[in-house]
C-alpha positions as CSV (number, residue, x, y, z in Angstrom):
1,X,261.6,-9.0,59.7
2,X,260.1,-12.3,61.2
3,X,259.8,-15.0,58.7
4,X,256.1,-16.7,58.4
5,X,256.8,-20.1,58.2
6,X,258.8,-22.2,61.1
7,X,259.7,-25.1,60.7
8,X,257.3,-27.0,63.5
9,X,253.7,-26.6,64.8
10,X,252.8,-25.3,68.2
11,X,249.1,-25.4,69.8
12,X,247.4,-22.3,69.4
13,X,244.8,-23.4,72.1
14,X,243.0,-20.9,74.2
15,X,244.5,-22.1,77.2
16,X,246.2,-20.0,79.3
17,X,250.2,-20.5,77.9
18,X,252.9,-20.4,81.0
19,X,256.6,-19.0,79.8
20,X,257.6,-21.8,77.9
21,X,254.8,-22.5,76.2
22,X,254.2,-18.9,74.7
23,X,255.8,-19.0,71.2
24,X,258.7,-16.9,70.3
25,X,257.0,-14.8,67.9
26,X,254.3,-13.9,70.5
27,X,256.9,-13.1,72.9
28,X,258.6,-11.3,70.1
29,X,255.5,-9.0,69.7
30,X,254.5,-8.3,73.3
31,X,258.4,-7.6,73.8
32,X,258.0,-5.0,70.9
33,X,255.2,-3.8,72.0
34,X,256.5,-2.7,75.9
35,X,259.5,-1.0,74.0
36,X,259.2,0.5,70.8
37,X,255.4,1.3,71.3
38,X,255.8,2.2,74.5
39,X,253.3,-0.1,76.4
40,X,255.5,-0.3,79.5
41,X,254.0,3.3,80.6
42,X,251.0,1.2,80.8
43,X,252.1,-1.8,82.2
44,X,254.8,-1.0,84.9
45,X,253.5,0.1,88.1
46,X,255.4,2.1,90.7
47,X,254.3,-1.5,93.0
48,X,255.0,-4.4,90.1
49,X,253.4,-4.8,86.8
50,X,249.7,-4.8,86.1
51,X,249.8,-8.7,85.1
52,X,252.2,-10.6,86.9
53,X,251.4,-13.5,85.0
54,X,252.4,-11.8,81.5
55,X,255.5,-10.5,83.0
56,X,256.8,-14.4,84.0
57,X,256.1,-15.2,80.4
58,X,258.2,-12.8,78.8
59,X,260.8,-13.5,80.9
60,X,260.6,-11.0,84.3
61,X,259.9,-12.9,86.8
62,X,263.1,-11.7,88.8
63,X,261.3,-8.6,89.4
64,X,257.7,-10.1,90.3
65,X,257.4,-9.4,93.4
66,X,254.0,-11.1,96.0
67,X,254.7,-7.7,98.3
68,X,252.0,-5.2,97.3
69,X,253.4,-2.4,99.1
70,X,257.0,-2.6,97.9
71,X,258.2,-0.4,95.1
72,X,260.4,-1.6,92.0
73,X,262.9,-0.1,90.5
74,X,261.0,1.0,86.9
75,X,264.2,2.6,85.8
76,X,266.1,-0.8,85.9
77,X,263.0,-3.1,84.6
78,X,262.6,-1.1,81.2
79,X,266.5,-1.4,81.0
80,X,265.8,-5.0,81.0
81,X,263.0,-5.0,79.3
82,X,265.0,-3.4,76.4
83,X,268.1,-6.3,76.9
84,X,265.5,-8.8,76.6
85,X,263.6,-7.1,73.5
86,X,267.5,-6.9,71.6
87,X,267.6,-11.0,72.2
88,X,264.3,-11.7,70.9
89,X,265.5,-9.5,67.7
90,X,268.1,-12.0,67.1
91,X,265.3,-14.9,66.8
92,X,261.9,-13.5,66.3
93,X,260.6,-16.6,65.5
94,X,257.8,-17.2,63.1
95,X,253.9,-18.2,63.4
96,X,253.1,-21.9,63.4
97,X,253.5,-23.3,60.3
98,X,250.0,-25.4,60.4
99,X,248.5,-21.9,61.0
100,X,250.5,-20.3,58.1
101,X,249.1,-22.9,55.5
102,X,245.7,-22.8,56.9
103,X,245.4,-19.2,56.7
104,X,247.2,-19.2,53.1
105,X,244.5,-21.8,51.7
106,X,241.6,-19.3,53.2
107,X,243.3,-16.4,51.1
108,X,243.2,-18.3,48.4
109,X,239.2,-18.4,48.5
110,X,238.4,-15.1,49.5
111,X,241.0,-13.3,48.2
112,X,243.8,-11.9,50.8
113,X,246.7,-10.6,50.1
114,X,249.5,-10.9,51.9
115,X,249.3,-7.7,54.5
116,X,245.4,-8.9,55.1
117,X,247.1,-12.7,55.6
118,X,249.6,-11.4,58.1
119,X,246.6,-9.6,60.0
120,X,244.6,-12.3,60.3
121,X,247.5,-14.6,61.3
122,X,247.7,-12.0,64.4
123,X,244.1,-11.8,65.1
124,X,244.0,-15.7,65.5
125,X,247.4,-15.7,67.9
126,X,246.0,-12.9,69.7
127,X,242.1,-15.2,70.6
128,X,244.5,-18.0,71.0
129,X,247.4,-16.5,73.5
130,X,245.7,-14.4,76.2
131,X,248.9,-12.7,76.9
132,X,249.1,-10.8,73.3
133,X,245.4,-10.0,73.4
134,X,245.8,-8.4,77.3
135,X,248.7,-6.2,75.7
136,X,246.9,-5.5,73.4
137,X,244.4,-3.9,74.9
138,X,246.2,-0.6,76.2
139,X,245.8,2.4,75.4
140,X,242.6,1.9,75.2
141,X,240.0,3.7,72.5
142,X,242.4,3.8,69.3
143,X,240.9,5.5,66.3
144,X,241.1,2.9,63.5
145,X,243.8,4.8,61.9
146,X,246.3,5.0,65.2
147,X,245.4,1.4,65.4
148,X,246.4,0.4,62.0
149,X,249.4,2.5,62.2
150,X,249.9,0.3,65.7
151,X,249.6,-2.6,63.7
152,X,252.0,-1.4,60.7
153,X,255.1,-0.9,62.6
154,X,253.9,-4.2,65.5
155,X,254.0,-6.5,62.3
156,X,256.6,-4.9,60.1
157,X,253.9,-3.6,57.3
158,X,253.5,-1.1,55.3
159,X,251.5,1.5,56.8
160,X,248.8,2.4,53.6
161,X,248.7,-1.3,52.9
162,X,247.4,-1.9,56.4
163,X,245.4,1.2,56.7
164,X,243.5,0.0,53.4
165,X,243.3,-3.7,55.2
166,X,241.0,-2.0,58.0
167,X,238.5,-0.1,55.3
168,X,234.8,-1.2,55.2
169,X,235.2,-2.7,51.8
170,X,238.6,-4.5,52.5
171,X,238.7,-8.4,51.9
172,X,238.9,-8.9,56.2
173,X,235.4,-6.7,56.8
174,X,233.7,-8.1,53.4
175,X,234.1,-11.6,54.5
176,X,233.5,-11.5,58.2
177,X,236.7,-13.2,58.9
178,X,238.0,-9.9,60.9
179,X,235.2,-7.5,62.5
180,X,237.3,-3.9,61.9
181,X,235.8,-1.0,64.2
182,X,236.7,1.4,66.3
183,X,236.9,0.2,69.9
184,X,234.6,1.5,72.4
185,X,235.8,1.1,76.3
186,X,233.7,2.2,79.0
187,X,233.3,5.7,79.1
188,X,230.8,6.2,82.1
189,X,227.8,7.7,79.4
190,X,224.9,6.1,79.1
191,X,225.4,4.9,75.7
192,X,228.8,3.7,76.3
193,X,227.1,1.2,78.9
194,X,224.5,0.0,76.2
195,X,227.4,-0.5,73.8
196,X,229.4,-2.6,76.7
197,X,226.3,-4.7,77.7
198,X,225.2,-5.5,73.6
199,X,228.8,-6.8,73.9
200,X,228.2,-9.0,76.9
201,X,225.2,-9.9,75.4
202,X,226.8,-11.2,72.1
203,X,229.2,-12.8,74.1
204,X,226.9,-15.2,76.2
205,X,225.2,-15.8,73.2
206,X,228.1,-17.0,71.3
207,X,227.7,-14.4,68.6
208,X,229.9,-12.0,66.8
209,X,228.8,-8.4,67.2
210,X,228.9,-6.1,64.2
211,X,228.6,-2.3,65.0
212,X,227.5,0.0,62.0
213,X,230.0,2.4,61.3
214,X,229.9,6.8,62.4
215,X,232.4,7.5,59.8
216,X,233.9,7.0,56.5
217,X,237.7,6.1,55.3
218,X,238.6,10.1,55.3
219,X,237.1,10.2,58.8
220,X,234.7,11.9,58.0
221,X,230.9,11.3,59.6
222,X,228.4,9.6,57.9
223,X,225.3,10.8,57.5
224,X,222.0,8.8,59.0
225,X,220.6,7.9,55.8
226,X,223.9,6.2,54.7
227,X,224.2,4.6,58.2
228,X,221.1,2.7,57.7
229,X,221.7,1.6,54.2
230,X,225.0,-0.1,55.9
231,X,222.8,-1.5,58.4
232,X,220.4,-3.0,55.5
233,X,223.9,-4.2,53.5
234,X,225.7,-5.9,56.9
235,X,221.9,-7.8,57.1
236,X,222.1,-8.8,53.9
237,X,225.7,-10.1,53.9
238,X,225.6,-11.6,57.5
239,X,222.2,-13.1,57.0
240,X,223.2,-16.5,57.6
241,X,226.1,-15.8,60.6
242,X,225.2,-16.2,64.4
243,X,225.4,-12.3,64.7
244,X,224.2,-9.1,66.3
245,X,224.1,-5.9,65.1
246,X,224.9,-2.6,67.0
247,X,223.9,0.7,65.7
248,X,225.2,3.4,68.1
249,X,224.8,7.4,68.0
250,X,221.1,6.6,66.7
251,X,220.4,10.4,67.1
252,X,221.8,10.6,63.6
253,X,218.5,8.6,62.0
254,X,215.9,9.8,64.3
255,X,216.7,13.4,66.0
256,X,215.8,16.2,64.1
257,X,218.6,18.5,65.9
258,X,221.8,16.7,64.8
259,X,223.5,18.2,62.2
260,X,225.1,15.4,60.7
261,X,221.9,13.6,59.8
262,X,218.5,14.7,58.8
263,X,216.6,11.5,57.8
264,X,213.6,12.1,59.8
265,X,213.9,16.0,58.5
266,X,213.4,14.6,55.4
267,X,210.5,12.8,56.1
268,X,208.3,14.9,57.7
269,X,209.4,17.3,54.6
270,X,209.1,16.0,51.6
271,X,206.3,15.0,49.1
272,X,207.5,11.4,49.5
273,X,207.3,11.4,53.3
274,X,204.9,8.5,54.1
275,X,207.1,6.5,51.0
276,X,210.2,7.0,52.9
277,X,209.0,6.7,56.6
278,X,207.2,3.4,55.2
279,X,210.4,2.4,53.9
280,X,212.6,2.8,57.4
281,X,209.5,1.1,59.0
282,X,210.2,-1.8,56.8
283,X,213.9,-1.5,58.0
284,X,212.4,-1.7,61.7
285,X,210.4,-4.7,60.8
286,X,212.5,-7.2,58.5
287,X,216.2,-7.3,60.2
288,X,217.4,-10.6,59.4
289,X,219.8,-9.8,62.4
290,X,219.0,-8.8,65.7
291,X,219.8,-5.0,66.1
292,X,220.4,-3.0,69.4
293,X,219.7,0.6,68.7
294,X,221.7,2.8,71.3
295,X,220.9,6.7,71.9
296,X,221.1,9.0,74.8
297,X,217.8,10.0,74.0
298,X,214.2,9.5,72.0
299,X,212.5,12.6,72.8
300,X,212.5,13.2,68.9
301,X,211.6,9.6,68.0
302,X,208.2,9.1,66.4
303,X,206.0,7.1,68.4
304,X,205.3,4.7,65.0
305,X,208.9,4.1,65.2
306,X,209.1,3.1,68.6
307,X,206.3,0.6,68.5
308,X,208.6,-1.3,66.1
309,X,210.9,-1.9,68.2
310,X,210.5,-5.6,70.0
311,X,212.2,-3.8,73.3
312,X,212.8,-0.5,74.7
313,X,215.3,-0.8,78.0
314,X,216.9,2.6,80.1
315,X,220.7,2.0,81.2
316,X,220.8,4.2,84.2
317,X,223.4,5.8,85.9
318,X,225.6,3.1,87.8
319,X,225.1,3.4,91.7
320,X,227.8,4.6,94.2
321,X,229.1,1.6,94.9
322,X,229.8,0.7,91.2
323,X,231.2,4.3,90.4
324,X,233.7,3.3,93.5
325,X,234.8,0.2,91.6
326,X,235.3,1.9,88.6
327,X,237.4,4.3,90.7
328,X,239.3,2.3,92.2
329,X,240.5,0.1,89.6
330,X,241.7,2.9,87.2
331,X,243.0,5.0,89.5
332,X,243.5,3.2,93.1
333,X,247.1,3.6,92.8
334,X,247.1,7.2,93.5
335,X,243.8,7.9,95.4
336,X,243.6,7.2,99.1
337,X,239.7,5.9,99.9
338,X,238.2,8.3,101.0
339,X,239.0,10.3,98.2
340,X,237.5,7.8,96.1
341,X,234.3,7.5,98.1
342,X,234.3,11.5,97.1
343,X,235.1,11.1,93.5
344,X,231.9,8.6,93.2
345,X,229.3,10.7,94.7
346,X,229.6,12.4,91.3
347,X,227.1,11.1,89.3
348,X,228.5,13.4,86.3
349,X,232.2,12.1,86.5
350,X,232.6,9.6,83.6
351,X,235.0,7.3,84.4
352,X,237.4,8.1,81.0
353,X,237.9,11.1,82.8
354,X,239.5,9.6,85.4
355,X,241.4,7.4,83.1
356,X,242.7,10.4,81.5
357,X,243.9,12.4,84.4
358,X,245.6,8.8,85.6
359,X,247.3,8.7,82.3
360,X,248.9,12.0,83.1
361,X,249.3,11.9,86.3
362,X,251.5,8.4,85.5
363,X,253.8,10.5,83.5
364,X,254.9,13.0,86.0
365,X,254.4,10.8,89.0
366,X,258.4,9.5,89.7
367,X,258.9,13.0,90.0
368,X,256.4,14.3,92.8
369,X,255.5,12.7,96.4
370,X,252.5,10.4,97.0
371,X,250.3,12.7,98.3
372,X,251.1,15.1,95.4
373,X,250.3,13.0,92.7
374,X,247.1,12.3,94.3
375,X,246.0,16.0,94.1
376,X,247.4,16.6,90.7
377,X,244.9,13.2,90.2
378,X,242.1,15.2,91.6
379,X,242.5,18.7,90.2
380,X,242.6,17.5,86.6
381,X,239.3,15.7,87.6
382,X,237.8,18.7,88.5
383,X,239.1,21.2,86.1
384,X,237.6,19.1,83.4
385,X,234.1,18.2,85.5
386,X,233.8,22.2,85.7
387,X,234.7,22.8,81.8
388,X,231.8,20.2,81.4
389,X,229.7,22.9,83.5
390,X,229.6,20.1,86.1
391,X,230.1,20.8,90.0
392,X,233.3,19.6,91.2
393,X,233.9,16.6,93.4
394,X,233.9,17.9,97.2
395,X,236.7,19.1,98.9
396,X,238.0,16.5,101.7
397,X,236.9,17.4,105.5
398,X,238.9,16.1,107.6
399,X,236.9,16.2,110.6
400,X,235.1,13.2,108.7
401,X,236.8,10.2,109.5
């Protein structure tokens, strides 16, 4: 197990690190994660590695190659990869000891204990080494619990101990120094895009973004009323941060058909209607945060409710050429294109779709030709469009050039 304090202090600027300057334990952890969490499926390509850069720093740059179209040899990089992961176990190397005390005199204040110290040492060498935090970043859309298990066994900690780290009412969440929530990629819906741009638009701002939870520690969902009391509480305890709130799935509060809420039911219902509805008004009115309220759609909304609300904006569907980019960049590697000119004129085709059938397609690949893989690629695409009671993408003609 890596020890936590070294003996000197190393920059933990945002600066983009080359080899030597990335620290052992970083390289340690991005070595760790390639090989016993299996990363590498996601980050060695059949033509190099999906950041060249990454792979200089952790010591592949024999196998970097500038030739797109030549193939390397995956068998004999993940050999490596596992040579180089058993040296870095000999020395692991330890977090700088400048951020070690800094961090131990902030869980002395708010009250860490030591797994919540160790994760909050990692979220800080993650911001600061844009290596860890782009290897990070696959898979993509962890449940909280596979991420905390991810965590666990990345940072040698017990798994309940870091499992209760990630709760709601865990020291990290309660002060703000760590926003825990599920991550939510780009899925192609349209709320998935108003979740990505409120993230954009917290970013240009300079603010943290704080997204009101769907379910509780069991996994369980939470009902609407208790989702806006959360709201009320995180605008209460944030009050004074640069923040933004983001309260997905709003269906939940205001549709009268979802099953796992019935708020508005309850309004319209009860003896204390106009008490209640004057009391989510009030909600509407006095955020001490600004709140982006996503939902596929309002037909249920009350119209007294949406007047509250300072602005009202549609995401539509992305255009063709958009939908092509998408494409392209999650699944370019096996799709000619023309068949990803095809693919996009599906305006039903969400783009995690495509990222799923890549994902499989990747596994099986080294053992079918090119041409193969490509329409294994495209017959999971459509077998799931039409389970979804969505046409399937068009066949190729190829009288069309």
């Amino acid at each position: 197990m890596a020890q936590r304090v070294s003996t000197s202090a190393q920059d933990t600027s945002t600066t983009a690190s080359t080899e030597q300057d990335l620290p052992n334990i970083v390289r340690f952890w991005i070595l760790r994660l390639l090989v016993d969490l299996k990363a590498d499926q996601h980050f060695v390509k059949r033509h190099g590695f999906r950041d060249d850069d990454i792979a200089s720093q952790i010591g592949l740059n024999e196998f970097v190659n500038d030739d797109l179209d030549a193939d390397i040899d995956s068998g004999k990089v993940r050999k490596f990869l596992r040579k180089l992961y058993q040296e870095a176990q000999r020395d692991p190397g330890a977090v700088p000891s400048v951020l070690a005390a800094n961090v131990e005199r902030i869980a002395q204040l708010v009250n860490l204990n030591a797994v919540e110290s160790r994760l909050f040492e990692f979220a800080i060498l993650m911001r600061a080494y844009p290596a860890l935090k782009e290897m990070c970043e696959k898979p993509a859309n962890l449940r909280r619990k596979q991420l905390a298990d991810r965590l666990a066994a990345l940072l040698d900690l017990p798994r309940q101990a870091t499992w209760d780290a990630f709760q709601p009412d865990g020291a990290l969440a309660r002060t703000g120094l760590l926003t825990l929530s599920t991550s939510h990629h780009y899925t192609g819906s349209i709320e998935a895009q108003l979740e990505l741009l409120s993230k954009l638009l917290a970013r240009d701002m300079g603010c943290e973004l704080f997204e009101v939870t769907t379910e509780d520690e069991s996994k369980e969902p939470i009902g609407g009323r208790k989702r806006v009391k959360a709201h009320c509480a995180a605008n209460s305890f944030f009050a004074k941060h640069r923040a933004i709130i983001l309260f997905d799935e709003v269906e939940e509060v205001f549709n009268d058909n979802d099953n796992a809420g019935r708020f508005i039911k309850l309004l319209r219902s009860e003896p204390q209607q106009h008490g209640r509805k004057g009391w989510m008004n009030q909600v509407l009115e006095s955020n001490a945060l600004p709140t982006i309220w996503v939902a596929n759609s309002l037909s249920e909304l009350d119209p007294a409710f949406t007047r509250r609300f300072d602005m009202v904006m549609e995401m539509p569907v992305p255009p063709k050429s958009h939908r092509e980019r998408i494409i392209r960049d999650t699944a370019g590697e096996w799709l000619s294109s023309t068949a990803i000119s095809r693919m996009a004129e599906s305006e039903d085709l969400a783009p995690a779709v495509v990222a799923k059938a890549t994902s499989v397609v990747q596994c099986i690949a080294d053992h079918m030709q090119p041409h193969r893989a490509s329409e294994a690629l495209e017959m999971l695409v459509n077998n799931t469009l039409q389970a979804q009671h969505h046409r399937p993408i068009a066949k190729h003609d190829p009288t069309v050039p």
